[in-house]
C-alpha positions in Angstrom: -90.5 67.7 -73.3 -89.9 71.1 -72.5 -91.3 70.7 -69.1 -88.7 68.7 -68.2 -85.4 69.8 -66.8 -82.3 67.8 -68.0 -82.1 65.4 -65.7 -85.5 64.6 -66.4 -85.2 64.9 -70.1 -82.0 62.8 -69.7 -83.8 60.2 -67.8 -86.4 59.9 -70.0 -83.7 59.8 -73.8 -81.8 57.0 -72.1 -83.0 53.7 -73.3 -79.4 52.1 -75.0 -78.7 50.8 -71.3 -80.5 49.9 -68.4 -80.4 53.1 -66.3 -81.1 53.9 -62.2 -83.1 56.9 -61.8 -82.2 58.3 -58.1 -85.5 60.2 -57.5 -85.3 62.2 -54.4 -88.6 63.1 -52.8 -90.8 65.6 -54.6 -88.5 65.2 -57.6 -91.0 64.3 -60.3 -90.4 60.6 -60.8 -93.9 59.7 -61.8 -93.6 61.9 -64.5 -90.5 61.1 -66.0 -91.8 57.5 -66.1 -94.9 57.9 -67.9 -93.1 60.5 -70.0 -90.8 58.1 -71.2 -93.4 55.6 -71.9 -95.1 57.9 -74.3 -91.3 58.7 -75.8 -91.2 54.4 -76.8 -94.6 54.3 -78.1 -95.0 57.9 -79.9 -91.5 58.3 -81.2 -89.5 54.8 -80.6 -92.6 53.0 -82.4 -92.6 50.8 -79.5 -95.6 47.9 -79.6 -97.8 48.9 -76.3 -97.3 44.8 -75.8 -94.0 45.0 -75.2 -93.2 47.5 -72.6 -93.7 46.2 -69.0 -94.3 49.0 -66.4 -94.3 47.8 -62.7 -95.3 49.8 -59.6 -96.6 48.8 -55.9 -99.8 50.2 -55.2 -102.9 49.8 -57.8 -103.4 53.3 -56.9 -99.7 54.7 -58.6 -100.4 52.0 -61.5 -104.1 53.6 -62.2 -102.6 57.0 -61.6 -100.0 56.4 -64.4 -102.2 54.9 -67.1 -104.6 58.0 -66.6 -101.7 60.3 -67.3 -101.1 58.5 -70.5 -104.7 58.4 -71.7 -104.4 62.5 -71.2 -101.3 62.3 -73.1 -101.5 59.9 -76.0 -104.6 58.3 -77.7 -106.6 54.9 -76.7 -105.2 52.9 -79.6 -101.3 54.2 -78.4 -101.5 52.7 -75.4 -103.9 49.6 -75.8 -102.0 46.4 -75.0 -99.6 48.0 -72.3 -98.9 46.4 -69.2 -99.0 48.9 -66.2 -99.5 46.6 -63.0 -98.2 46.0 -59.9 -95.7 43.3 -59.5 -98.3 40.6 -58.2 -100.9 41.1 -60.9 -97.7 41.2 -63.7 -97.0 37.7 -61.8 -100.3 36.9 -62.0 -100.8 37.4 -65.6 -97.5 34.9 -66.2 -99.5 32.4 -64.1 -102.3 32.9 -66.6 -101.0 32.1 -69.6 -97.9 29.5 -68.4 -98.6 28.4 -64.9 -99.8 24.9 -66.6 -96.1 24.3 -66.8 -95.9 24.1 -63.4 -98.9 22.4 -62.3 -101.6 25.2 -61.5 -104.8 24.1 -63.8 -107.2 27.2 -65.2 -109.4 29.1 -63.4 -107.1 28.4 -60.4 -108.0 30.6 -57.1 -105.8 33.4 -54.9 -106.0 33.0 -51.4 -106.0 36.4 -49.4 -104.0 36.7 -46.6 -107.0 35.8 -44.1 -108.0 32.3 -46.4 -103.8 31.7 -45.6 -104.1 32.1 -41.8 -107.1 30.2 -41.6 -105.6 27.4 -43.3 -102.9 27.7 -41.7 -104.6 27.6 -38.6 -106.4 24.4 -39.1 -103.1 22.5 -40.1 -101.8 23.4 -37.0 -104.5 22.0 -35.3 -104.4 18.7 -36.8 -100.7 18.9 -36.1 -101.2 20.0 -32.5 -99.0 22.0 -33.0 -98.4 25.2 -30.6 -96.9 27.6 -33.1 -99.5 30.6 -33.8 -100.4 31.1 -37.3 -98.9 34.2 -37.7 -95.5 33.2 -36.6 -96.2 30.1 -39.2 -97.3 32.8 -41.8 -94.1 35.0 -41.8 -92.0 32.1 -41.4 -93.4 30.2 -44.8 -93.3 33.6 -46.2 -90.0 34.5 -45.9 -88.9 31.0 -47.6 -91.4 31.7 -50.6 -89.5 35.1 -51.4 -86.3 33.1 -51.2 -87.6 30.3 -53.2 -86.9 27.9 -50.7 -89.3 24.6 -50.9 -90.6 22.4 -47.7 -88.0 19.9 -48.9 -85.2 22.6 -48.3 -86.6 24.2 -45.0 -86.2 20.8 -43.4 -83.2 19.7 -44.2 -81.5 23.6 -43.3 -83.8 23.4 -39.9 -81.9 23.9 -37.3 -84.2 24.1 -34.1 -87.7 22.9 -33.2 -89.4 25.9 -34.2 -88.0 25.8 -37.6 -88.7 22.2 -38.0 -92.1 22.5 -37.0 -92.6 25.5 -39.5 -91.3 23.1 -42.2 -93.4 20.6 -41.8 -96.7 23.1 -41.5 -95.0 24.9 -45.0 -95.2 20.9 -46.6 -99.1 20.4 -45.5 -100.0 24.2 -46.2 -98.1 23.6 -49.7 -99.9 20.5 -50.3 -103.3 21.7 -49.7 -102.8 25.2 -52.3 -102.4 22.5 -55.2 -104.7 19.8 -54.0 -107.1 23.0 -54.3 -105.7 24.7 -57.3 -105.0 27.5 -55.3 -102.4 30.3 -54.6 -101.5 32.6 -51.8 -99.9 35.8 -52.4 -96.6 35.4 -52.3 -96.9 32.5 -54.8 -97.4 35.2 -57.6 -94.1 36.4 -57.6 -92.1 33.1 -56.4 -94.3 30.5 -58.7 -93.3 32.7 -61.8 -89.5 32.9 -61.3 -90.1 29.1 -61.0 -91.6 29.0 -63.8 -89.1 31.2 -66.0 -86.1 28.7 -64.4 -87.5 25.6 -64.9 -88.3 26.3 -68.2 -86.3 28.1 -70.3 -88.6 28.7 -73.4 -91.1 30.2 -71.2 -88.4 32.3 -70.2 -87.2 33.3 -73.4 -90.6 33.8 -74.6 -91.8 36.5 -71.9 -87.8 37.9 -72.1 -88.3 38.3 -76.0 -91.4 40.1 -75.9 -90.2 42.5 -73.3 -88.4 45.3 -75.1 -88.4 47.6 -71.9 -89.2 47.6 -68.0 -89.7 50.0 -66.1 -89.9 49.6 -62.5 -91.3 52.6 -60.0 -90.1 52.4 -56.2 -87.3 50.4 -56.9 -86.0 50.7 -53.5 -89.0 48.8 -52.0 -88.7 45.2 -54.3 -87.5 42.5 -52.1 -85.7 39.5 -53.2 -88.1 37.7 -55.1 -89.0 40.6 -57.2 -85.6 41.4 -57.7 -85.0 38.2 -59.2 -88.5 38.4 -61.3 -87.0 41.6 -63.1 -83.8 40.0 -63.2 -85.6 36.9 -65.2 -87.2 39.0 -67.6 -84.4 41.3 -68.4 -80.9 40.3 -69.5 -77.7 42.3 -68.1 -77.7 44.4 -71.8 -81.4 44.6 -71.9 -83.6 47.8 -71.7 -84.5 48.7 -67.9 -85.5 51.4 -66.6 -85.3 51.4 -62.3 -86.8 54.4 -60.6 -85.7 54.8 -56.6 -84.7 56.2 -53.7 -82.5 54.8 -51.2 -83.5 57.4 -48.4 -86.8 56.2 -48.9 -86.5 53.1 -47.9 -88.9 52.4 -45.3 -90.3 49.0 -45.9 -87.5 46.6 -44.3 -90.3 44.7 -42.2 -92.1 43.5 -45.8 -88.9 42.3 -46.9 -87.5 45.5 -49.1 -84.4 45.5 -49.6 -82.4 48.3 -50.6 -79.2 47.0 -51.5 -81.2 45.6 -54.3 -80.1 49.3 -56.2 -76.7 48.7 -55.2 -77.0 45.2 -56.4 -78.0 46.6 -59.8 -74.4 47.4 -61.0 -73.1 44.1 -60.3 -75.7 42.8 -62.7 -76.0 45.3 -65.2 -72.0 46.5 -66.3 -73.2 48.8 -68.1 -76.0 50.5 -65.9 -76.4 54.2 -66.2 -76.9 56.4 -63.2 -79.1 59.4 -63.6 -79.8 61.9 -60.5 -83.0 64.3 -60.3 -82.4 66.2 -56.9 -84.7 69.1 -58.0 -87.4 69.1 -55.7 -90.7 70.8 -56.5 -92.5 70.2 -53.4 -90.7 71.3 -50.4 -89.1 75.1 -49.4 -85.2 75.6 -49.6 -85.1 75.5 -45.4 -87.1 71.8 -45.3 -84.7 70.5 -47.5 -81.6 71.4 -46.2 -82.8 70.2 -42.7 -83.7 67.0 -44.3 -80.2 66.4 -46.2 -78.8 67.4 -43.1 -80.8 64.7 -41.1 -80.5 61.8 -44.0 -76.6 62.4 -44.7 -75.8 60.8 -41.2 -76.5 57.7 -42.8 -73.9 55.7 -45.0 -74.8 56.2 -49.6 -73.5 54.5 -52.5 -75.3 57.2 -54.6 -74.3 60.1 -53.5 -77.6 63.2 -53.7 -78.8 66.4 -52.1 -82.3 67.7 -52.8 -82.5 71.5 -53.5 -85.9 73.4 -55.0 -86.2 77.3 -56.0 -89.3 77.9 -54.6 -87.9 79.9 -51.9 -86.0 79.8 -48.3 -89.5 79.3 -46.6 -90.3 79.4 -43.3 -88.1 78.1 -40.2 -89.1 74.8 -39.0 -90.2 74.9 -35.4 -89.9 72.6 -32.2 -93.0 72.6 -29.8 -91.6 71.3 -26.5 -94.9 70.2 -24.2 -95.4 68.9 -20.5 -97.1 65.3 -21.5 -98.5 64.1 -24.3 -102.0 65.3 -23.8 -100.7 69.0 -23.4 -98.9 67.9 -26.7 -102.3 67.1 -28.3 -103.9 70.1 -27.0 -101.6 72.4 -28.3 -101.0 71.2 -32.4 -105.0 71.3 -32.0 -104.8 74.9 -30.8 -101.7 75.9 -33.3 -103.4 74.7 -36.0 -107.1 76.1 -35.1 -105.1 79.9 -34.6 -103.2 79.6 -37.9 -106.7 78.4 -39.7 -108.9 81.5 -38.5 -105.7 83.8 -38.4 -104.3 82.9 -42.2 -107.6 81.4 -43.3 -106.3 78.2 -43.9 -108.0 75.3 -44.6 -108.3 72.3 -42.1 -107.4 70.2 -45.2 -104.2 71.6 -45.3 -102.9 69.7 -42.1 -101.2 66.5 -41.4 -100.2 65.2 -38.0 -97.4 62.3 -38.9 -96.8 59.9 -36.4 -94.4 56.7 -35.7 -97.3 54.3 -34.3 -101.1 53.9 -34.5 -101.5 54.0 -31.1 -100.4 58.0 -30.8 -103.6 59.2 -32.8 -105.9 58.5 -29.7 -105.0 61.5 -28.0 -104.9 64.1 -31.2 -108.7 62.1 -31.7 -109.9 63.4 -28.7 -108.2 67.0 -29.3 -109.9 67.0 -32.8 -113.3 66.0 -31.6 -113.5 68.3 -28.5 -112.9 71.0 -30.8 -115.4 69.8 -33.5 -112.7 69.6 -35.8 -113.1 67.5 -38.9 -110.3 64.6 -39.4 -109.5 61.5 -41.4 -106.9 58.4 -39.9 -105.2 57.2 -43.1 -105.0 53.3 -43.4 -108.2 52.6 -41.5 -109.5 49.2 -42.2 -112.6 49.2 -44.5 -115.7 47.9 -43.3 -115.0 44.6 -45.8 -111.6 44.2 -44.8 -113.1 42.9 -41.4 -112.7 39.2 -40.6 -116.8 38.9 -39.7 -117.6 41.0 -43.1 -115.3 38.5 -45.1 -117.1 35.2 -43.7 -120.6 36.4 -44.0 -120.0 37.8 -47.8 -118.1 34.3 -48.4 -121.2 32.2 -47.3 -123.6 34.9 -49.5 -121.3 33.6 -52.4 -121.2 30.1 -52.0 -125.0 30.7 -51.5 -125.9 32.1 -54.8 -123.1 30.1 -56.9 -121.4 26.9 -55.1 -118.6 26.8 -57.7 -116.6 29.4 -56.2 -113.8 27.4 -54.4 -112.6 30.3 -53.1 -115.5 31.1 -50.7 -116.1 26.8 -50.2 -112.8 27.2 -48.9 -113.4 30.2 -46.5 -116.6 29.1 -45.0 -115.7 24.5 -44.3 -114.6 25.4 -40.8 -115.8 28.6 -40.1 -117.3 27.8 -37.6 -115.0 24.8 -37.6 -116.5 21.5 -38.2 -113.5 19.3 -37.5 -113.0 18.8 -41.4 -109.4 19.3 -41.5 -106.7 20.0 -44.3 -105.9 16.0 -44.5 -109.7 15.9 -45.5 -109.2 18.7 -47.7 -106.6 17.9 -49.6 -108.4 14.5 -50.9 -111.4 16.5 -52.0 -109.1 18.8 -54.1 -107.3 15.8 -55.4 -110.9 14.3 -56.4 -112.4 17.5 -57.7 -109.0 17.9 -59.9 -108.5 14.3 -61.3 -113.2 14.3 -61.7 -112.6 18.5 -63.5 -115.1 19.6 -60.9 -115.6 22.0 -58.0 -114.9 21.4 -54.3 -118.7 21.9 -53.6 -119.9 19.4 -56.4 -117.1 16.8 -55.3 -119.3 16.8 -51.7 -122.2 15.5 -53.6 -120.0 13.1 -56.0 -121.0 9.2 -55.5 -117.2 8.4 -56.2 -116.0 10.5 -53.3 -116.6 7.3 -51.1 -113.6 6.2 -52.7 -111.1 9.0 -51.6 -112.9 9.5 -48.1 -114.8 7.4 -45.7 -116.6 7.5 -42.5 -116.8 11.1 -40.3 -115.0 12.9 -43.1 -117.1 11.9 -45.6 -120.6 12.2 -43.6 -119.3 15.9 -42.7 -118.1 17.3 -46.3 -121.8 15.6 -47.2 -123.7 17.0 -44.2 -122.0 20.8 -45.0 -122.5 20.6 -48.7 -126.5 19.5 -48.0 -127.2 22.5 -45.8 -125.7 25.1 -48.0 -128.0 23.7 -50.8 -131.0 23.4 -48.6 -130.1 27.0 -48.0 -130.5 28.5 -51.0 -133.3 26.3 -52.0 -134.9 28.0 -48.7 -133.8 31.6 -50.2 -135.4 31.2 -53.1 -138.8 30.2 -52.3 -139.4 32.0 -48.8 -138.4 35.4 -47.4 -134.6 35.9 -48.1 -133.5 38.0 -44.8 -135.3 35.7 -42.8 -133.8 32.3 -44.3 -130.2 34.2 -44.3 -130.6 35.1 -40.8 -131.7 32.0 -39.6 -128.7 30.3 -41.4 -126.2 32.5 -39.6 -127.9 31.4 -36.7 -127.8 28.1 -37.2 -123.8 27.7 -37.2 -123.9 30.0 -34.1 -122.0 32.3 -35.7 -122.4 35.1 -33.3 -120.7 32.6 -30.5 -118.0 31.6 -32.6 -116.9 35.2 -33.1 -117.1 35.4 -28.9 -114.8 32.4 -28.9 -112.2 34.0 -30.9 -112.2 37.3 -30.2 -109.6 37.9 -27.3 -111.6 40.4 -25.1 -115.7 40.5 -24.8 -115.0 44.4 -26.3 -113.7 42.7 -29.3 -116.5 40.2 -29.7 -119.0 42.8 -29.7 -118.1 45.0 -32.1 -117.5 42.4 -34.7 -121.2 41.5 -33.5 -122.4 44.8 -34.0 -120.9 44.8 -37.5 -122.7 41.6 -38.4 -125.8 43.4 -37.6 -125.1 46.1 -39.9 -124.1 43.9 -42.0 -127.6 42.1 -42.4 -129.4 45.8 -42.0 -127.9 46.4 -45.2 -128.7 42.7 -47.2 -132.2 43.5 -46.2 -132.2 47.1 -47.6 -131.1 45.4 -50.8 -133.0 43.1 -51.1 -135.9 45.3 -51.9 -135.8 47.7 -55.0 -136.7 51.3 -54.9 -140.4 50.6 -56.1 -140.6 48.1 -53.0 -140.2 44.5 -55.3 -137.8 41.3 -53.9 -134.5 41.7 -55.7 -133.0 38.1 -56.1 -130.2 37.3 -53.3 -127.6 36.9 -56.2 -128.4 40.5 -57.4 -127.8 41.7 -53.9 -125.0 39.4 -53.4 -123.5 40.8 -56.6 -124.2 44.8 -55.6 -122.1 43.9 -52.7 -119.3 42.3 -54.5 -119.3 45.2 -56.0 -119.5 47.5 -53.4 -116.6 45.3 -51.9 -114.2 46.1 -55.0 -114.9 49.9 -55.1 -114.2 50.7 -51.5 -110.7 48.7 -51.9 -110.2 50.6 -55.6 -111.7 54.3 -54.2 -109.3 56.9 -53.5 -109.6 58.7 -50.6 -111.4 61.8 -50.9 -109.9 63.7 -48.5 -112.6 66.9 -48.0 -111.5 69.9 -45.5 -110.5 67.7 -42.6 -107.0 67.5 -41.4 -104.8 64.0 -42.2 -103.8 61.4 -39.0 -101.4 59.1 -40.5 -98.5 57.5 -40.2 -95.0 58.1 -41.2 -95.3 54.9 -43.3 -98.6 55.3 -44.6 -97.4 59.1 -45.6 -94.8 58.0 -48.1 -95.7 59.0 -51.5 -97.6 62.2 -50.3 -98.0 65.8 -49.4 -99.2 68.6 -47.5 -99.1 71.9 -47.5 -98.1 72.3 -43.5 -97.2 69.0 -41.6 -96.5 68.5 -37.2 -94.5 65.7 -37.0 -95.4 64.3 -33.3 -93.5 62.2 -30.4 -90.1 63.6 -31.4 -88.6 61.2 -28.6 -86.1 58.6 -28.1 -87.9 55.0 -28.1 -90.9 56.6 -30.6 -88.5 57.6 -33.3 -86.5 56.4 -33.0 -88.6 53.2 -32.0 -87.2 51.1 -29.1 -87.2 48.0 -31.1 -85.0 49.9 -33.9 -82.8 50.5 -31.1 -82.6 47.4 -29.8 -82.1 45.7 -33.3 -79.9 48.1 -34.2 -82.3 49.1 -37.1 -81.2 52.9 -36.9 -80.8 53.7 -40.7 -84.4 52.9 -41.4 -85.7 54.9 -38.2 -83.4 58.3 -40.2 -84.9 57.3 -43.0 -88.5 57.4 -41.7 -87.4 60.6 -40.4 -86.7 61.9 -43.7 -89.8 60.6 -45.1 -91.9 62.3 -42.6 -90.0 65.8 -43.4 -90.1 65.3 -46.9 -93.4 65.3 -46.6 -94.1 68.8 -46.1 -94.2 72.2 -48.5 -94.7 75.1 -46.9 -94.6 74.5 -42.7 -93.2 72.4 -40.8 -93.5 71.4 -37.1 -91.7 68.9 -34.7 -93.1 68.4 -30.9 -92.0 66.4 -28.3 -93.1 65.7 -24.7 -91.4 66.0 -21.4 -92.8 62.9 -20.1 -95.3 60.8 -21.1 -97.8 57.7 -19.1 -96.1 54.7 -19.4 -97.0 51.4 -17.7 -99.4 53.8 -15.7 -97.0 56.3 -14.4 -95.5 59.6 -15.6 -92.1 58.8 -16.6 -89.2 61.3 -18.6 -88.9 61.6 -21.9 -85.7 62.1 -24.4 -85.6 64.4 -27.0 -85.2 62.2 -30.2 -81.3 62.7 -31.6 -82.5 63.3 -35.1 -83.5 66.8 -33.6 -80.0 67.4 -32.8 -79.0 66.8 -36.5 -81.5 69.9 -37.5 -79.6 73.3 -38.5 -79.6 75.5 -36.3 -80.0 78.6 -38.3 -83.3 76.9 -40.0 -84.8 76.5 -36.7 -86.6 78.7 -33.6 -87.4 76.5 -30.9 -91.2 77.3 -29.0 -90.5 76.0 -26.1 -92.9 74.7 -23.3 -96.6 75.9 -23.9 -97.3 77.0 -20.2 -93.9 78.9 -19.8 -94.5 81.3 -23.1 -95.6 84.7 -22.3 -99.4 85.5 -21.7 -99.4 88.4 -23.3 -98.4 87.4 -26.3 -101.0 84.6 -25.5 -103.9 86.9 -25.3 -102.3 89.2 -28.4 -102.4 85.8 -30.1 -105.8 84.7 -29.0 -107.3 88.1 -30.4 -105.7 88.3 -33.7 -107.8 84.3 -34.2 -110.8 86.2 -32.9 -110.5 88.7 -35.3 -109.7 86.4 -38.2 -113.0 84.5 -37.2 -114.5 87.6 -37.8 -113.2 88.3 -40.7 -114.4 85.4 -42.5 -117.7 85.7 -41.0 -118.0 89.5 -42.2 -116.9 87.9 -46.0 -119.9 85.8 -45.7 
């Protein structure tokens, strides 16, 4: 552990008593947690079984179990769980979740299978609530373990009534399907562990030591899951940051660190503030703008890599000129300093300020990436047509029977659904085979019955059809069939919208018909293809991006957990950060600590701009300079000013010095 400094080292030794880790940004908390991991397994003797580790992205788990395999041999670590909090829940669902009810091979819902259920429950309701408002609302009494029972007796207006009662049908239709949504693998487990105690002590006893990574983004229902497994003596380890707390809006909570000394007495505090990311003058601008909010730990990030560069503030007309100019700074620092475009980030507060740096990027053929972009099979159209190819090439999967009944809707609603789980359960078969059962006259009658039948005899025809003739053709005509190119014009909400989910159907079927032929020009089997696209599916969500030389648009959330080597944060202004809502809600502390985030961010440069004015509600209106500028030493910064009042000569000095650079490289070459 020489690598480690003592706080690190400190950190990693503890293991008596459950300890807090404060890891400031840049600190090297991922380190000290899979260094202490090797420490229980190579000189504790710890079994691999029984240490938990639990992070929130698949991305930090996979990135922590390859440091270990570096580190320590295949046989050390073979056994040990390193998940994210919903697949540790979902493992405790796999081996006990027949204690409360859920039968094996039970399915997940995604968040779009949810809506759309959802969605049809309301309609046999006729109810006006959207589905998303019904979403959030159910959700938020999942993570507080709150049943449909419990909402409607606390109800006290309509709109929560009404939720209550969807939350009771929605509820009922996830076990008449064997089914759970996402929030059910953290809420059914701490069910689970409290109704039965064995099961508790079981998974308790067999835990030797936790280790939890972001602690500062759990929310209540994971709190009380670690709470569950580990008893107020027992061996924890929680790594966090309060001033990174960014996630209030997906229910993080970060009292949850303050929380932890009520329930562990004897919990040991341990503070890394070395940073080894960020230059002396970053930091201290960023304590500076963090310490106007109020801490129960107490921390102030330093680093010895140097006083760095002062951080600048780019004042601009409008938010074009804004656009025009980071473009500009960044193309005179990359041909002046040779620096790569890859470098670069331009952190914003919402999505919609990236068109403008787009436009600046492209006009200068500049290469870029948007972080958080959806992925082609994250698209609603994408998801039904791949569901359908599934239930195609194997009708057991409930999950994808459930997905494509009423898309296009068929007017088989969740009353009808819920008695064909209840028969599929109490016959042991699938939802599709249940459609075919003789003895499902007995659960349903009349229109429902003649429609689950009807449904169930075209998707075998179907396939039948795909076997025997040409396989684009049948699948084409099939889509056709349910007019599914009008039911994505009926609920998309502008004709724009409809088409491009259209044109993505299109490619969508370009590609099945590329893969259905091999590369020596043979039919490959519609499963085969089905199955290369599964698979496709799974590595574009698992891939990393590979971020070439092409500067980063993202976020100030979707930053957290990175770095660059120069960053511009953009729309320094009152009502963009902070946001106008935060104002309004009186959500400040988060906004300063999205702030800190974004400056934390950076390593060697760092740049804020603001506009003058910007196009609102189509007119030109004035723009205040955000108050978290105000907070930034004054000795650590040089102020720019406005682009068109700066002196053209030292424009022109400037514009020759690129020139020169350009030729420079090109002379290398």
């Amino acid at each position: 552990m020489n690598h480690l400094n003592p706080q690190q080292r400190a950190a990693v030794l503890h293991i008596d008593t459950p300890v807090l880790v404060l890891a400031g940004a840049g600190s090297g908390k991922t380190g000290v947690i899979t260094e202490k991991i090797a420490y229980l397994l190579t000189e504790k003797r710890y079994d691999p079984r029984s240490i938990i580790a639990v992070t929130f992205t698949n991305k930090a788990a996979l990135e922590m179990r390859e440091r270990l395999n570096k580190k320590l041999n295949t046989k050390s670590v073979r056994g040990l769980s390193i998940s994210t909090f919903h697949r540790l829940g979902l493992n405790m669902l796999h081996k006990d979740g027949e204690h409360i009810g859920l039968r094996r091979g039970f399915t997940i819902m995604d968040q779009g299978d949810s809506t759309s259920a959802l969605r049809e429950i309301i309609s046999e309701q006729n109810s006006a609530m959207e589905d998303r408002t019904a979403q959030s609302i159910i959700s938020n009494w999942k993570s507080t373990f709150t049943t449909p029972e419990q909402a409607l007796l606390e109800s006290g207006d309509d709109q929560t009534r009404v939720a209550a009662l969807l939350y009771a049908d929605y509820e009922r239709l996830l076990r008449a399907c064997n089914s759970v949504d996402f929030d059910d693998l953290i809420s059914l487990p701490v069910r689970l562990m409290r109704e039965r105690p064995d099961v508790q002590k079981r998974w308790r006893d067999q835990t030797r030591h936790m280790l939890i990574d972001e602690y500062q983004d759990t929310n209540a229902a994971q709190y009380e899951l670690i709470r569950l497994l580990v008893d107020k003596f027992g061996a924890l380890t929680a790594v966090g940051d309060d001033d990174q707390s960014i996630y209030s809006w997906r229910g993080a909570r970060p009292e949850n660190m303050m929380n932890l000394q009520t329930d562990y007495p004897n919990l040991q505090v341990i503070k890394l503030e070395q940073n080894y990311r960020s230059s002396q003058r970053i930091l201290r601008c960023a304590n500076q703008v963090i310490s106007h909010n109020p801490h129960v730990f107490e921390k102030k990030l330093w680093s010895a890599l140097g006083i760095g560069d002062e951080l600048r503030i780019s004042v601009c007309r409008h938010g074009i000129d804004e656009a025009e100019w980071v473009v500009a700074e960044m193309m005179t620092q990359h041909f002046q300093k040779n620096r790569r475009f890859g470098d670069y980030a331009i952190l914003y507060r919402s999505n919609f300020q990236s068109r403008v740096f787009e436009q600046a990027l492209r006009e200068k053929q500049i290469p870029y990436a948007i972080s958080g972009g959806k992925s082609f099979f994250d698209r609603v159209e994408i998801k039904d047509m791949l569901a359908y190819l599934k239930l195609l090439v194997n009708p057991d999967d409930d999950t994808a029977f459930l997905r494509c009944i009423n898309t296009p809707r068929r007017e088989i609603g969740p009353t009808t659904l819920s008695k064909l789980g209840e028969y599929a359960r109490q016959t042991n078969s699938t939802l599709f085979d249940a459609c075919h059962s003789f003895g499902l006259s007995e659960a349903l009658s009349g229109k429902a019955l003649h429609r689950l039948q009807r449904f169930g005899n075209w998707i075998t025809l179907t396939a039948d059809n795909a076997e025997r003739g040409n396989v684009i053709d049948v699948v084409r005509s099939f889509f056709s069939d349910m007019d599914y190119t009008g039911w994505l014009e009926r609920q998309a909400d502008t004709p724009q919208q409809a088409q491009r989910a259209i044109e993505n159907t299109e490619e969508f079927l370009g590609w099945l018909s590329r893969i259905l032929v091999d590369d020596e020009g043979r039919d490959v089997p519609l499963s085969d293809a089905v199955s290369r696209l599964c698979l496709q599916d799974m590595l574009s969500r698992q891939d990393d991006e590979v971020h070439h030389d092409q500067v980063q648009l993202l976020t100030f959330h979707a930053a957290k957990g990175l770095e660059f080597p120069h960053v511009f944060m953009v729309g320094m202004e009152e009502d963009i950060l902070p946001h106008a809502n935060s104002v309004d809600d009186g959500a400040l502390e988060e906004e300063r600590r999205l702030c800190y985030v974004g400056m934390t961010r950076a390593r060697h440069s760092l740049t804020f701009t603001r506009a003058r004015a910007r196009q609102k509600y189509g007119e030109l209106l004035a723009c205040e300079p955000s108050r978290y500028l105000d907070d930034l030493p004054s000795d650590d910064v040089v102020m720019l000013g406005e682009p068109s009042l700066v002196d053209p000569g030292a424009q022109r000095i400037a514009g020759k010095q690129a020139l020169q650079g350009l030729m420079d490289m090109l002379s290398d070459d």
